[in-house]
NUDRENKOL-704548 format. One record per residue (C-alpha): residue number from 1; x, y, z; residue in three letters. Coordinates in Angstrom, 1 decimal. Each point is the difference from the previous one (the first is absolute). Last residue first. Layout:
+-----+--------+--------+--------+------+
: seq :      x :      y :      z : type :
+-----+--------+--------+--------+------+
: NUM :      X :      Y :      Z :  ALA :
...
+-----+--------+--------+--------+------+
END
This chain:
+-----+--------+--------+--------+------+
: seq :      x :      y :      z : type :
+-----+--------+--------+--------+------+
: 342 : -168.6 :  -42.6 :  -32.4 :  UNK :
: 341 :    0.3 :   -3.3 :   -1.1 :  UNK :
: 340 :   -0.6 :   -3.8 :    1.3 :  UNK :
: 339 :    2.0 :   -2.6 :    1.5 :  UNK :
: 338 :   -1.4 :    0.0 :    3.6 :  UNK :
: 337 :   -0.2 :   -3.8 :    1.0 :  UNK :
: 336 :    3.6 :   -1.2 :   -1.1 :  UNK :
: 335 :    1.3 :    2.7 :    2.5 :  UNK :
: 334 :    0.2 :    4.0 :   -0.9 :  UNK :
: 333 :   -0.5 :    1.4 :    3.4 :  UNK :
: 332 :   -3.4 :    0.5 :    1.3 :  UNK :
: 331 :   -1.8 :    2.4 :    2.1 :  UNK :
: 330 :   -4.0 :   -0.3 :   -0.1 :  UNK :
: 329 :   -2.4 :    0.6 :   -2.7 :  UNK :
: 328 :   -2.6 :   -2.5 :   -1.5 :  UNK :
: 327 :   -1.1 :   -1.5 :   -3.3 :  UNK :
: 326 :   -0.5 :   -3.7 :   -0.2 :  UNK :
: 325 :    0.0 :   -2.9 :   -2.6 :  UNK :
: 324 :   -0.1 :   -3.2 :    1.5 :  UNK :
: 323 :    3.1 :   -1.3 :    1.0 :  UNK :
: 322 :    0.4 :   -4.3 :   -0.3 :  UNK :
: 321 :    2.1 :   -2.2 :    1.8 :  UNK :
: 320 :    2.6 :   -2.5 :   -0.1 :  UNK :
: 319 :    1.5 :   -0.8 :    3.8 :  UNK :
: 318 :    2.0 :    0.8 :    2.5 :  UNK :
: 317 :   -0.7 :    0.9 :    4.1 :  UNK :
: 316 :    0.9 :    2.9 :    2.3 :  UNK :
: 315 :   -2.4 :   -1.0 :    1.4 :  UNK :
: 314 :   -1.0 :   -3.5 :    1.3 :  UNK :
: 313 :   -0.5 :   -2.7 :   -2.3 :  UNK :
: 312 :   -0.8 :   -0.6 :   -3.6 :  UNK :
: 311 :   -4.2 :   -1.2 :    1.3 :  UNK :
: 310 :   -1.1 :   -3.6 :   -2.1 :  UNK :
: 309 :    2.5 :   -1.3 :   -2.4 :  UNK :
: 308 :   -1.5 :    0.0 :   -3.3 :  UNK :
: 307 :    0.1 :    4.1 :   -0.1 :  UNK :
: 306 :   -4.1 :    0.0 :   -1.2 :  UNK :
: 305 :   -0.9 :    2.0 :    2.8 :  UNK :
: 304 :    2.5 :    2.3 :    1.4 :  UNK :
: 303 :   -1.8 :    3.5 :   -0.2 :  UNK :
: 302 :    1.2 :    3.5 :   -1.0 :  UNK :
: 301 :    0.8 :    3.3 :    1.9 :  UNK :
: 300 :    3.7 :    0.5 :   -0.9 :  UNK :
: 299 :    0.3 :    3.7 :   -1.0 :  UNK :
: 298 :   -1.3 :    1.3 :    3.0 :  UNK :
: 297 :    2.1 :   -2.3 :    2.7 :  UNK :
: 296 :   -0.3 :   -3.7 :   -0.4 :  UNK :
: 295 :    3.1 :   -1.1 :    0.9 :  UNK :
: 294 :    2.9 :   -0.6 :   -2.7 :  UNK :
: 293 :    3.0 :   -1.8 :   -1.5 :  UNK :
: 292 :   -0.6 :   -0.9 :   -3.6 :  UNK :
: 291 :   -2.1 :   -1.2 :   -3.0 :  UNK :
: 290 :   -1.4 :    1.1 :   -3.0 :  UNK :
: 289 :   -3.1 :    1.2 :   -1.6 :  UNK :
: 288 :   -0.8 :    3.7 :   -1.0 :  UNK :
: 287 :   -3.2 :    2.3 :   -0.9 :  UNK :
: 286 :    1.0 :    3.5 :   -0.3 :  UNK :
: 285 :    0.5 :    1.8 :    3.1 :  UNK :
: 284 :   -1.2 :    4.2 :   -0.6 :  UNK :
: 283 :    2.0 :    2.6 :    1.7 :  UNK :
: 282 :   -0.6 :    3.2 :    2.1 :  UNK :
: 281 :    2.7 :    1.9 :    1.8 :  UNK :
: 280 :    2.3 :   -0.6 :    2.2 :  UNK :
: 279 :    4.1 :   -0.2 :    0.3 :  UNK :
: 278 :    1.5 :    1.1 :    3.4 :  UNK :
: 277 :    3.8 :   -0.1 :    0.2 :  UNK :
: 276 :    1.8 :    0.3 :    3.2 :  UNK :
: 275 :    2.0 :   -3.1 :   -0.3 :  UNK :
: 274 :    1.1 :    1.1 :   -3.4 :  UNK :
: 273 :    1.0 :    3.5 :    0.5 :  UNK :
: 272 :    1.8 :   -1.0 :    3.1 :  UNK :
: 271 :    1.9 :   -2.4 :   -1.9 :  UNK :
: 270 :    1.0 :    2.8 :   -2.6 :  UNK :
: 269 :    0.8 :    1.8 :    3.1 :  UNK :
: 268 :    2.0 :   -2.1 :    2.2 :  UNK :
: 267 :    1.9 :   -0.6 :   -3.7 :  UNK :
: 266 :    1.1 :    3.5 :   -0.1 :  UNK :
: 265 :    0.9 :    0.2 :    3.7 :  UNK :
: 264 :    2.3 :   -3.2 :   -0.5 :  UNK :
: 263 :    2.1 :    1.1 :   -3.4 :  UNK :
: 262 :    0.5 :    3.2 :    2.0 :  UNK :
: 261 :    1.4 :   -1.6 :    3.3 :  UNK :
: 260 :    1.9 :   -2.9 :   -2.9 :  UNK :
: 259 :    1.0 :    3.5 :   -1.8 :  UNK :
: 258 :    1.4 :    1.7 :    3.5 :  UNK :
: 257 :    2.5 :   -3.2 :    0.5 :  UNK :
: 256 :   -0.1 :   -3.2 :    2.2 :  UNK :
: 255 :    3.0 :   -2.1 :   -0.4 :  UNK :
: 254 :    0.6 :   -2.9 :   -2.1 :  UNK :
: 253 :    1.5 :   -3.7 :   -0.5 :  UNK :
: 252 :   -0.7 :   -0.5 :    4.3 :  UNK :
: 251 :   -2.3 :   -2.4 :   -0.1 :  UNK :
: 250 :   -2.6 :    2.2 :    1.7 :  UNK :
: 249 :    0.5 :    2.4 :   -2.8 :  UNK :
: 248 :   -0.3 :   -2.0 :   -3.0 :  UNK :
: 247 :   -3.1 :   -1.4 :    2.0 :  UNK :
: 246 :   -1.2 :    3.6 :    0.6 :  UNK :
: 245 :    0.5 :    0.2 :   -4.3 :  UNK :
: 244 :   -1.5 :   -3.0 :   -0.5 :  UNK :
: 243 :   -3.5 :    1.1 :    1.8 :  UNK :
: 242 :    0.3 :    3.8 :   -2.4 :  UNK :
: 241 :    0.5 :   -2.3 :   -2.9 :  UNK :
: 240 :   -2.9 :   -2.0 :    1.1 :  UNK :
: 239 :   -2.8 :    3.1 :   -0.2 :  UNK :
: 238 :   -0.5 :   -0.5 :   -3.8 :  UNK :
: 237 :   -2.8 :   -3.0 :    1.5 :  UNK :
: 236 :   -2.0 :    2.7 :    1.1 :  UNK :
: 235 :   -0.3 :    1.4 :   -3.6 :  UNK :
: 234 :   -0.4 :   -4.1 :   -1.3 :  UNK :
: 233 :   -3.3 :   -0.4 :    2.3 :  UNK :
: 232 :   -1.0 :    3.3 :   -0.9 :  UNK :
: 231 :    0.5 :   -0.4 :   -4.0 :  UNK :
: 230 :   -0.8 :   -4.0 :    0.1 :  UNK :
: 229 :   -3.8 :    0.0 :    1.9 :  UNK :
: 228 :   -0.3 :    1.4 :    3.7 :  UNK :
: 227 :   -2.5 :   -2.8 :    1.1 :  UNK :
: 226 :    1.3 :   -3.3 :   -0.9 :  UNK :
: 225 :    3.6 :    1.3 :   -1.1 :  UNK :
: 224 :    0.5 :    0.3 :    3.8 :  UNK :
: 223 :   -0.3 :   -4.1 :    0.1 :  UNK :
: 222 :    2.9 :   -0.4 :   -3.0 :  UNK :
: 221 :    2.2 :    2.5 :    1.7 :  UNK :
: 220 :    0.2 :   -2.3 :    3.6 :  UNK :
: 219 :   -0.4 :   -3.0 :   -1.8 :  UNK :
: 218 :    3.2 :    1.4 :   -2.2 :  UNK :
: 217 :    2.0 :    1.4 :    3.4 :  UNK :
: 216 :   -1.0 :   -3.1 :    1.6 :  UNK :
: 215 :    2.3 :   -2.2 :   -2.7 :  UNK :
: 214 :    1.9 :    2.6 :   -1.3 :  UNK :
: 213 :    1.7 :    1.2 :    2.3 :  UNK :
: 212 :   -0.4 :   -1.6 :    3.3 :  UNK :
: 211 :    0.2 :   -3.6 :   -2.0 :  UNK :
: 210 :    2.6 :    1.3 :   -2.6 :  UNK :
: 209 :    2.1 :    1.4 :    3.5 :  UNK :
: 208 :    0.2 :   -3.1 :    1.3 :  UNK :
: 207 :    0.9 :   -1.9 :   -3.1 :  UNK :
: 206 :    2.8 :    2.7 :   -0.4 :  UNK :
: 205 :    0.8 :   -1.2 :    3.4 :  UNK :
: 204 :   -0.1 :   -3.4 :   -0.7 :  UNK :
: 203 :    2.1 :    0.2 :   -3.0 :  UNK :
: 202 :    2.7 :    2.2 :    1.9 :  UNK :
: 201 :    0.5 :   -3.1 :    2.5 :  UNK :
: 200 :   -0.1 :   -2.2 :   -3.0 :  UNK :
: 199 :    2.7 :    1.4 :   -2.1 :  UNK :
: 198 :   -1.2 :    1.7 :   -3.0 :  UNK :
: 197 :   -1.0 :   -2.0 :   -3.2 :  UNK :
: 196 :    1.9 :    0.6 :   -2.8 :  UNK :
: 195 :   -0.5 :    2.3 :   -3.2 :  UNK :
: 194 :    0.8 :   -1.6 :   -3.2 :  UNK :
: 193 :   -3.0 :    0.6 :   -2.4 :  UNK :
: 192 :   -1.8 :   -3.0 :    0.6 :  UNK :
: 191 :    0.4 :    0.2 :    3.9 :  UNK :
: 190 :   -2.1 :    3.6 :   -0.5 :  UNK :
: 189 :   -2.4 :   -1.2 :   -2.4 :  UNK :
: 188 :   -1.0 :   -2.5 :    2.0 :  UNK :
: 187 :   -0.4 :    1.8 :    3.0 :  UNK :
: 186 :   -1.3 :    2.2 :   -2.0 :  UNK :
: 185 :   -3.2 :   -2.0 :   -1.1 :  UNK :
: 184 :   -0.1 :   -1.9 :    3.6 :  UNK :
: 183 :   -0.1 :    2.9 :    1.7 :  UNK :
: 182 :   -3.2 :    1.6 :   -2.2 :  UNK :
: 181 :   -1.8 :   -3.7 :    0.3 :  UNK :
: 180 :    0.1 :   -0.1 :    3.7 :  UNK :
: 179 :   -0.1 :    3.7 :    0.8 :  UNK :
: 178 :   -3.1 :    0.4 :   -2.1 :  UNK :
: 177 :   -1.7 :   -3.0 :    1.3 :  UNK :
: 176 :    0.5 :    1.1 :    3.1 :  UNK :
: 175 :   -1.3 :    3.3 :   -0.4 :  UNK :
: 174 :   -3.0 :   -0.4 :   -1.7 :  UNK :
: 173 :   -1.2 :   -2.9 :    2.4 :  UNK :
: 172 :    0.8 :    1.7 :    3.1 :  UNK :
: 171 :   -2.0 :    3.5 :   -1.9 :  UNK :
: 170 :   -3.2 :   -2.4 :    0.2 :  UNK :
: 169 :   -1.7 :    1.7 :   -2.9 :  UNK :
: 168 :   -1.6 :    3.1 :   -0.2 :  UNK :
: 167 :    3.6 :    1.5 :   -0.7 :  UNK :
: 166 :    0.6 :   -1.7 :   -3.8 :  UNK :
: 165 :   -1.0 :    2.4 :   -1.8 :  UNK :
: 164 :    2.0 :    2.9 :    2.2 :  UNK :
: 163 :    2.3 :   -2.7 :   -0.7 :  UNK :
: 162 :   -0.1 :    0.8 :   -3.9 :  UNK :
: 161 :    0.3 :    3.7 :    1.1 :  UNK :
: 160 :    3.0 :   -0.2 :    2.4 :  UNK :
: 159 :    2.1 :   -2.2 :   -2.6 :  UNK :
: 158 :   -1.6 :    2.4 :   -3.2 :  UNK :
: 157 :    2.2 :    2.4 :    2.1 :  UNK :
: 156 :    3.1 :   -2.1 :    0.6 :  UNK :
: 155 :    0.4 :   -0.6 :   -3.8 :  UNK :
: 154 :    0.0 :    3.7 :    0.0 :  UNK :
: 153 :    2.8 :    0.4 :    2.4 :  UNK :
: 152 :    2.3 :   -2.7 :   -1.4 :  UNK :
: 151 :   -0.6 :    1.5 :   -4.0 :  UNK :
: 150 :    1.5 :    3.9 :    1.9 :  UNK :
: 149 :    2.5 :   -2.3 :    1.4 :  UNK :
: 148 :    0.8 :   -1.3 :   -3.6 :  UNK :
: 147 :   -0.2 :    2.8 :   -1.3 :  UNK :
: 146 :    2.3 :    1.8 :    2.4 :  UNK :
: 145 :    2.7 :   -2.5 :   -1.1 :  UNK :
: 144 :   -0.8 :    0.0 :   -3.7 :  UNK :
: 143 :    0.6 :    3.1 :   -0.3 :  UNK :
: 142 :    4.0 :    0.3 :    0.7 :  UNK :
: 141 :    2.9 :    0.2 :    2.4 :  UNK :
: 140 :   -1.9 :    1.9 :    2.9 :  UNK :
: 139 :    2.2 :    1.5 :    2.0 :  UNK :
: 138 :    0.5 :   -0.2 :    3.8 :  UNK :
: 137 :    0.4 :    2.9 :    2.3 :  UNK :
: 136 :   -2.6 :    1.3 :    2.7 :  UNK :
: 135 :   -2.4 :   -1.7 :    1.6 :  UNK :
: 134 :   -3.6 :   -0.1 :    0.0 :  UNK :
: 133 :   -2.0 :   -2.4 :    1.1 :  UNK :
: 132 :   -1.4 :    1.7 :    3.2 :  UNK :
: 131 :   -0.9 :    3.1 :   -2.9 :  UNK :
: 130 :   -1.8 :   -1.9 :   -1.9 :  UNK :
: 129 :   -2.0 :   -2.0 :    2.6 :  UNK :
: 128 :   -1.4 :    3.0 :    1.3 :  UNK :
: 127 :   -0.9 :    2.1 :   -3.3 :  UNK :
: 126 :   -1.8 :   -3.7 :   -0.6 :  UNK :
: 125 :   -1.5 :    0.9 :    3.0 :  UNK :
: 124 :   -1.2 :    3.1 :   -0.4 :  UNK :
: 123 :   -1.0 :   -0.6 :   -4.2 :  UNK :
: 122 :   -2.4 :   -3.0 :    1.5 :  UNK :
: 121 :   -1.7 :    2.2 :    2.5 :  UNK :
: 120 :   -0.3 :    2.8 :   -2.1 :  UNK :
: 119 :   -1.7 :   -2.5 :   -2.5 :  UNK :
: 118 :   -2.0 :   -2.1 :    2.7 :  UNK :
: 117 :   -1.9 :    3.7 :    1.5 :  UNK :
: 116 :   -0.5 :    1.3 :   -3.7 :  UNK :
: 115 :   -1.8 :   -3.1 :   -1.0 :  UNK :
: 114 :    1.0 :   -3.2 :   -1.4 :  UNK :
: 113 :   -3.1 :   -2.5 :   -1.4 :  UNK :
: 112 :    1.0 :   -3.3 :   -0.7 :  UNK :
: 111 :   -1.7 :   -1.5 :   -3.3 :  UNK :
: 110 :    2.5 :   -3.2 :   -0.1 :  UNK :
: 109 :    1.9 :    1.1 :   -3.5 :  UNK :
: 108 :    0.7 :    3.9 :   -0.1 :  UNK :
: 107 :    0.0 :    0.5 :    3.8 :  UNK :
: 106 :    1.4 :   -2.5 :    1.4 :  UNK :
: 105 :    2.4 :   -0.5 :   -2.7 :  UNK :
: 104 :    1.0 :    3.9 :    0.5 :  UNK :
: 103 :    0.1 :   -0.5 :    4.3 :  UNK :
: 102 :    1.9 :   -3.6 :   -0.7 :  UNK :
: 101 :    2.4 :    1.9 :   -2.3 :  UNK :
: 100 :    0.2 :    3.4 :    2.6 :  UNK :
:  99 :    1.3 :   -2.2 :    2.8 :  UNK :
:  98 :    2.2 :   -2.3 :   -1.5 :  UNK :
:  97 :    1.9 :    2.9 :   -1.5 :  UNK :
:  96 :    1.6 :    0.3 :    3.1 :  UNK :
:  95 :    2.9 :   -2.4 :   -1.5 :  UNK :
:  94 :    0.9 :    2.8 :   -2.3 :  UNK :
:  93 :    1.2 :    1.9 :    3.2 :  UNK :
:  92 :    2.3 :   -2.8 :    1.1 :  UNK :
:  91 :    0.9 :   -1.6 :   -3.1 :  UNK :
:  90 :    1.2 :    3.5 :   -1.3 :  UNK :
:  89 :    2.3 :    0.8 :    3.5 :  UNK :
:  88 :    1.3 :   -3.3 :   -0.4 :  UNK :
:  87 :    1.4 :    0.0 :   -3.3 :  UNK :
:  86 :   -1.2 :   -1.8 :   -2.8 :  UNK :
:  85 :    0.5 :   -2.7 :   -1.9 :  UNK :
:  84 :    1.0 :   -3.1 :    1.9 :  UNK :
:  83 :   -3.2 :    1.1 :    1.7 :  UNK :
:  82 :   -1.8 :    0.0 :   -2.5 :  UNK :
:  81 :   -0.1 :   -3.4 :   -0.7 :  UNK :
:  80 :   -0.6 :   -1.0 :    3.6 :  UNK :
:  79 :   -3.0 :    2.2 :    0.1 :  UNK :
:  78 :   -1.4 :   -1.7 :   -3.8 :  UNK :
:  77 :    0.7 :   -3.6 :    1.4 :  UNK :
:  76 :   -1.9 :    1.4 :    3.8 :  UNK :
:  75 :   -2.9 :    1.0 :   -2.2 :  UNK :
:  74 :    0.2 :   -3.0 :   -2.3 :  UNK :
:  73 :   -0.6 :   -2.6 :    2.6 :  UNK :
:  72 :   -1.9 :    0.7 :    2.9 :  UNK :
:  71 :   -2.2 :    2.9 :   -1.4 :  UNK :
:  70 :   -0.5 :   -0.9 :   -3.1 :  UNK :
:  69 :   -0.1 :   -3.5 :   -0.4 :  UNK :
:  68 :   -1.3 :   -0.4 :    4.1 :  UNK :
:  67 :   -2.9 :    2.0 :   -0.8 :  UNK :
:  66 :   -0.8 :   -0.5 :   -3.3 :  UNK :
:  65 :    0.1 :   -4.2 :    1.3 :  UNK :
:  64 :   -2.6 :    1.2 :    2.8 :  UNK :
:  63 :   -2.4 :    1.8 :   -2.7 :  UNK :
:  62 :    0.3 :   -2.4 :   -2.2 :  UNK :
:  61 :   -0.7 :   -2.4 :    3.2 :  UNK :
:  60 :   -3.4 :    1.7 :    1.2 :  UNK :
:  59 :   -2.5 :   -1.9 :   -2.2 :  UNK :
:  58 :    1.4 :   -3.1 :    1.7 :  UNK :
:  57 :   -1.0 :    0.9 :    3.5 :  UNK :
:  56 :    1.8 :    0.8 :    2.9 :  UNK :
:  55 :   -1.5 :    0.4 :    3.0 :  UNK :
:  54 :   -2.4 :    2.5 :    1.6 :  UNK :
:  53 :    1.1 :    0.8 :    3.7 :  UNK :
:  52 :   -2.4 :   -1.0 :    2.6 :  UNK :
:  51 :    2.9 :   -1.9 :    2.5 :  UNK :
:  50 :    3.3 :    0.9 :   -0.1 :  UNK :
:  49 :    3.0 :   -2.3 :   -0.8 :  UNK :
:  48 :    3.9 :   -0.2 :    1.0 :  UNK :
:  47 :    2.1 :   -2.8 :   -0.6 :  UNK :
:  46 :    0.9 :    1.1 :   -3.4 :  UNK :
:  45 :    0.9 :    3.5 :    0.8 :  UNK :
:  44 :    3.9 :   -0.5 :    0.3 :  UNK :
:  43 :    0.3 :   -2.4 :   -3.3 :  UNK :
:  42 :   -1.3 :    3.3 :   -1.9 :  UNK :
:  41 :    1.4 :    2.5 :    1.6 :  UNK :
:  40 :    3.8 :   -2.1 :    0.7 :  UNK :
:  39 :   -0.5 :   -0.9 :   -4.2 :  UNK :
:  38 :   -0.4 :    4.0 :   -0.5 :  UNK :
:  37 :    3.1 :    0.8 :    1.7 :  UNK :
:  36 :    1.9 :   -2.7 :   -1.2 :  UNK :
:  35 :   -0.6 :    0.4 :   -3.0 :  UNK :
:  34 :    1.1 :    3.4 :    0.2 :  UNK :
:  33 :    3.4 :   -0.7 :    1.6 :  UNK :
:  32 :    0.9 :   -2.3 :   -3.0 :  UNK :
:  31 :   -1.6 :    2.5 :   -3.0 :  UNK :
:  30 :    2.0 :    2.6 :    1.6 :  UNK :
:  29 :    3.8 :   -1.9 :    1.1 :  UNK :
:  28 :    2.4 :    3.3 :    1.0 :  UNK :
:  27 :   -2.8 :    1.0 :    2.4 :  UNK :
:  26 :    0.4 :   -2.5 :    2.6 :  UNK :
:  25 :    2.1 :    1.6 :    2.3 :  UNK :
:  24 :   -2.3 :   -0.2 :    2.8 :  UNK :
:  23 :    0.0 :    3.9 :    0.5 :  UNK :
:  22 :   -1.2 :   -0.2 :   -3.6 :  UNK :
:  21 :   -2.7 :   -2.2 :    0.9 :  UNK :
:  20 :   -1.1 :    2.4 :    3.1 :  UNK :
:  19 :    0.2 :    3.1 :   -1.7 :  UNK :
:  18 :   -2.7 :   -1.3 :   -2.9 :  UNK :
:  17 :   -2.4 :   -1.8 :    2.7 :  UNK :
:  16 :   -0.6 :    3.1 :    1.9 :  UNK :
:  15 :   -2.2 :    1.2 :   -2.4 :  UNK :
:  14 :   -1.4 :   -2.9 :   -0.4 :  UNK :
:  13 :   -1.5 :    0.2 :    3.4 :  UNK :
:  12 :   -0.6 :    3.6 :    0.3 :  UNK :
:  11 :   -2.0 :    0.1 :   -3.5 :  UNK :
:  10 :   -2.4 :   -2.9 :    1.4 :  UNK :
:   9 :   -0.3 :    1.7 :    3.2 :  UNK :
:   8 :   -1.3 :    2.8 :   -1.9 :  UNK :
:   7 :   -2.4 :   -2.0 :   -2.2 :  UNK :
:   6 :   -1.4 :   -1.3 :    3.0 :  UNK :
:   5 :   -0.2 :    3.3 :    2.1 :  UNK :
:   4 :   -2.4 :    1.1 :   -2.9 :  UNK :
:   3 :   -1.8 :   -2.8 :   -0.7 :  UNK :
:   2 :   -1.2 :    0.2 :    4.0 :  UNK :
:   1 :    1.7 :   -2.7 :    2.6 :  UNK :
+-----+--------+--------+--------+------+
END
């Protein structure tokens, strides 16, 4: 499966994730449900392993704790904040500002480069998701609500672009240990603040759904981040609403309408613009160590002697190595190998 069907998959499946818990009725308890959606990822990927992914290492758990802090944590807090806050129709479009903060942060912080072809892209699917969310009434009873939101979305960006960090490494490990330790947190918080457990027939289908959702969704999203970097990974990922709505749908809640047709043809094309996009030109490597996933294609001609433990195995295959400086030109998409300007 290519980066780019990845990180749609990835949208589809959480996507469908938001109609299906309130279709379980457990939307009245947040913090509750969402710990148990992100303790079912976590708990739901532990038996599985796969063979030649880098693991883990100690350097990497800043990044990890970042991660599941802001991310896990005070992104969902700042959403359920708002919420209370703010009417439906501005938590729905505000909420699509998870798109253009991991695209800025991308840009402005990790060195991603954005061209014409990822910016029309990005501002026709956005366009998409806006008008799927959109409803009409509702009022919003103060700033603080859409500030909040607005604070959920951005937290959600330097979310995608930490990970990005994180995506050389096994994306099993990354995953599980942020649905373990994310649950847990508002779990926690949730029972400390009052709300109840749900019964356990709708707990194990919310746990279900948190394993679909947000347990392959996030391997899934973590794996695309590989190749397409955080701004096309996280425009491909602004594809869900259009997922939930079919779900909404096919669950009877709503009917089809000419905006969800319209909402749909814009976002075929901002996907189309992705999936059809041809960067080249030539760059320079630097000279980088590190460790990850990988055969020995162009940039990964090096030798194995002095590893300690003989040949690493059959590609693909893991383990720390060293890039020579090297100028070349081929296609490329901004991964953690082609950080460089234009």
């Amino acid at each position: 499966m290519n980066a780019t069907l990845q990180a749609l998959v990835a949208a589809a499946l959480f996507g469908a994730s938001a109609p299906l818990v309130k279709w379980l009725g457990v939307a009245g308890t947040p913090l509750v449900a969402s710990g148990i959606l992100y303790l079912a990822a976590g708990v739901g990927l532990l038996p599985f392993r796969r063979r030649g992914e880098a693991p883990l290492r100690r350097a990497d758990w800043p990044l990890l704790a970042g991660v599941i802090l802001v991310g896990g944590v005070l992104g969902p807090a700042l959403l359920i904040f708002g919420l209370a806050r703010a009417s439906a129709t501005a938590t729905s479009l505000l909420l699509n500002l998870e798109t253009v903060f991991t695209t800025i942060l991308a840009v402005a912080l990790f060195r991603e480069s954005v061209g014409w072809r990822a910016l029309a892209a990005m501002a026709l699917i956005v366009a998409g998701a806006a008008a799927l969310t959109f409803e009409q009434g509702g009022a919003t009873r103060s700033l603080a609500g859409p500030l909040a939101v607005a604070g959920a979305c951005a937290c959600w960006g330097l979310d995608n672009n930490l990970t990005q960090r994180l995506s050389l490494r096994d994306p099993l490990a990354v995953v599980r240990w942020k649905g373990l330790c994310a649950g847990a947190l508002s779990l926690a918080i949730g029972l400390a603040a009052g709300e109840r457990l749900p019964a356990w027939r709708a707990a194990a289908l919310v746990a279900l759904v948190g394993a679909a959702g947000y347990g392959a969704s996030l391997v899934l999203y973590v794996r695309a981040l590989r190749s397409l970097g955080a701004a096309r990974t996280g425009t491909l990922f602004a594809t869900a609403p259009f997922a939930g709505a079919l779900v909404a749908i096919a669950l009877g809640g709503d009917r089809p309408s000419l905006v969800l047709g319209a909402a749909a043809a814009a976002m075929a094309g901002g996907v189309a613009l992705l999936a059809f996009e041809r960067h080249e030109h030539a760059h320079a490597h630097e000279a980088l160590e590190h460790e990850h996933q990988h055969v020995h294609d162009e940039h990964h001609q090096h030798s194995h002697e002095g590893l300690g433990a003989g040949e690493p195995g059959p590609e693909p295959h893991s383990h720390p190595h060293k890039h020579e400086p090297l100028t070349h030109s081929h296609p490329h998409s901004p991964d953690l190998h082609h950080r460089h300007k234009h």
